[in-house]
KEMAR-979568 format. One record per residue: y, z, x of N, C-alpha, C in turn; residue in one letter; residue number from 1. Coordinates in steps of 0.05 Angstrom, whole numbers, plus 5000, padded with zeros to 4 digits. Atoms other than C-alpha are relative to their C-alpha. Layout:
N
{r {Y; Z; X}; {Y; Z; X}; {Y; Z; X}; a; NUM},
...
***
This chain:
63
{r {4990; 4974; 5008}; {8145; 2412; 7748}; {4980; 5021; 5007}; x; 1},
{r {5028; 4984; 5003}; {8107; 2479; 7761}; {5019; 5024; 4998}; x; 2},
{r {4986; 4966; 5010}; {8122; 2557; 7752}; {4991; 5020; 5030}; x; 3},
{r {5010; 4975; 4978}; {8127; 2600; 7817}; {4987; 5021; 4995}; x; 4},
{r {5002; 4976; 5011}; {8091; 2662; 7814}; {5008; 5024; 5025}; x; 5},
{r {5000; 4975; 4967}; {8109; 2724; 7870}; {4993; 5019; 4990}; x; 6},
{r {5012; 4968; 5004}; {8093; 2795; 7880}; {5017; 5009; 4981}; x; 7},
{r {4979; 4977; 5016}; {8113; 2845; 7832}; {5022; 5012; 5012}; x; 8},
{r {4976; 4980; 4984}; {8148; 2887; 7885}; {5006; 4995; 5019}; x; 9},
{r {4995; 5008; 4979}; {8190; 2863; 7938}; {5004; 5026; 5015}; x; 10},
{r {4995; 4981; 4974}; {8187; 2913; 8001}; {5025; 4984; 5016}; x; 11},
{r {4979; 5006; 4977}; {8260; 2906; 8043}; {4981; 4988; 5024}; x; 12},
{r {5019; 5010; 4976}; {8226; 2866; 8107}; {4975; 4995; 5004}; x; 13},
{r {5030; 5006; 5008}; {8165; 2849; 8082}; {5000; 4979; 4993}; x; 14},
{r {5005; 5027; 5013}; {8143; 2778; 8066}; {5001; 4995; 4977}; x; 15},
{r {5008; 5006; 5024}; {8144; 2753; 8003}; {4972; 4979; 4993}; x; 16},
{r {5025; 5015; 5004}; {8077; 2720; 7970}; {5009; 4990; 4982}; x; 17},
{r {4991; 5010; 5031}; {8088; 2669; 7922}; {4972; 4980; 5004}; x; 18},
{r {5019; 5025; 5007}; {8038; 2615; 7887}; {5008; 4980; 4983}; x; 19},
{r {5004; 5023; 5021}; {8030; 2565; 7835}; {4997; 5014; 4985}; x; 20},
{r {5009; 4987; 5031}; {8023; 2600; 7758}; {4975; 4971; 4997}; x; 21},
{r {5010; 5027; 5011}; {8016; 2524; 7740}; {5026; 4973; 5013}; x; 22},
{r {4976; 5025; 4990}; {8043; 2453; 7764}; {4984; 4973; 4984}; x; 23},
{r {5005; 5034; 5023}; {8040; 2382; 7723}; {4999; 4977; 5022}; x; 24},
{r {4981; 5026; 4985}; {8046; 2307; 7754}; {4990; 4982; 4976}; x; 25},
{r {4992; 5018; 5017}; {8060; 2261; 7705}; {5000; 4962; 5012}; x; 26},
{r {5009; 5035; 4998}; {8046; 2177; 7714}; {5014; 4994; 4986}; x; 27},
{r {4998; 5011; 5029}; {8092; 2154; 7655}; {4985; 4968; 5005}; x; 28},
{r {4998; 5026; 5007}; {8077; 2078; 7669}; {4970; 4996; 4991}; x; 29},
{r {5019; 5014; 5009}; {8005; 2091; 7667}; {4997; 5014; 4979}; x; 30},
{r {5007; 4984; 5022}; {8013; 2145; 7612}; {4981; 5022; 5009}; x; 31},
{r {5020; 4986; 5001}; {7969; 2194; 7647}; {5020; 5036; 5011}; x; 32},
{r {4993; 4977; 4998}; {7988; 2271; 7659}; {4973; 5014; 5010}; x; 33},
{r {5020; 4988; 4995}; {7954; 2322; 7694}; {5012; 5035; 5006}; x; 34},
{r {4989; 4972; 5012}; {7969; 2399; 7681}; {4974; 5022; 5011}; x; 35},
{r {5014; 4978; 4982}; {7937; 2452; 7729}; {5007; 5032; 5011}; x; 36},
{r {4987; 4973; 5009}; {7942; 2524; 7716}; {4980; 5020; 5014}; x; 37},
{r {5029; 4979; 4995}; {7897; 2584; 7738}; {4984; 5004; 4980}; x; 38},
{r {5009; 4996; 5013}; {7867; 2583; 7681}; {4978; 4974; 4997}; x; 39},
{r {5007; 5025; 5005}; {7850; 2507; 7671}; {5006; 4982; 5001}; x; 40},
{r {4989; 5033; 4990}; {7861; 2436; 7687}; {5002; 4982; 4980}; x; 41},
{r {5003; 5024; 5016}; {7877; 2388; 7636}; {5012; 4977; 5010}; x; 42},
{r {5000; 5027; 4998}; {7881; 2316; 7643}; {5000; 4977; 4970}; x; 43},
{r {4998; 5010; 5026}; {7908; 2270; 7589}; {5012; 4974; 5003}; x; 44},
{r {4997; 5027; 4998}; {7920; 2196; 7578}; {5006; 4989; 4975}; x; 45},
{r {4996; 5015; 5027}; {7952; 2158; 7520}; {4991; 5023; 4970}; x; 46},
{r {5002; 4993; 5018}; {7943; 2216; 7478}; {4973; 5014; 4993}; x; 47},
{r {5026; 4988; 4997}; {7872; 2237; 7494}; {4995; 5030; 5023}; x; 48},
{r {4995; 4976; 4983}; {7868; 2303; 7524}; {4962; 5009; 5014}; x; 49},
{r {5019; 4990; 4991}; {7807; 2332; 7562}; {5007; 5025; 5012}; x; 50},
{r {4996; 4980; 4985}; {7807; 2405; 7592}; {4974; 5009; 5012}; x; 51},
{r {5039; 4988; 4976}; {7757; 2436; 7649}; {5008; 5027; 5004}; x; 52},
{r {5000; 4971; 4986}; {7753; 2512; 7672}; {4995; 4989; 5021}; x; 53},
{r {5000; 5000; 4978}; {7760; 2523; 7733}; {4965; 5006; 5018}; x; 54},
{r {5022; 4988; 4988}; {7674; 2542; 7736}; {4980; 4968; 4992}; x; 55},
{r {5021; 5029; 5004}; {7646; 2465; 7708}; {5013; 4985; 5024}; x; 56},
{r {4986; 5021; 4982}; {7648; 2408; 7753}; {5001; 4973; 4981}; x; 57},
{r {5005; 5034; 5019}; {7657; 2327; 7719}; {5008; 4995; 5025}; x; 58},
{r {4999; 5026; 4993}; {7666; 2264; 7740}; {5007; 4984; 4990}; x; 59},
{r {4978; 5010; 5021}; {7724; 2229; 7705}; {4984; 4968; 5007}; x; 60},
{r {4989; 5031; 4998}; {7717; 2152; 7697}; {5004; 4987; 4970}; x; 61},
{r {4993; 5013; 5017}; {7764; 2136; 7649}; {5007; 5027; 4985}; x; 62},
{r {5009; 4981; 5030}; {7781; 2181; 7584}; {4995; 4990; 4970}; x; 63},
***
C-alpha cells in the first residue's frame, strides 16, 4: 500500500510531479512489516515495533 503525493497546482501542459507520502510491505508468513514515510521508517515483527529518522543509521539483526 502507499499514499501518492503531487503538486499542489496542475499547469494545463505541464508535467505532473508525484512521489511517495508513505508506502508499507508487509511479509504476513514471516510476520514482519515495514512502513516508510518522509518522516520515518518503522519496522515491526510479531508485535515489536522499532522506528528510525531518517538522520540515524542501525544495523538490524533481528528485533
Amino acid at each position: 500500500n502507499g499514499q501518492i503525493i503531487g503538486d499542489k497546482k496542475v499547469i494545463p501542459g505541464s508535467k505532473m510531479h508525484t512521489y511517495f507520502g508513505r508506502f508499507g510491505i508487509v511479509h504476513e508468513k514471516l510476520g514482519i512489516r515495514l512502513l516508510v514515510s518522509t518522516k520515518e521508517i518503522s519496522v515491526s515483527e510479531d508485535g515489536k515495533q522499532v522506528d528510525f529518522s531518517w538522520t540515524n543509521n542501525k544495523t538490524l539483526e533481528g528485533l
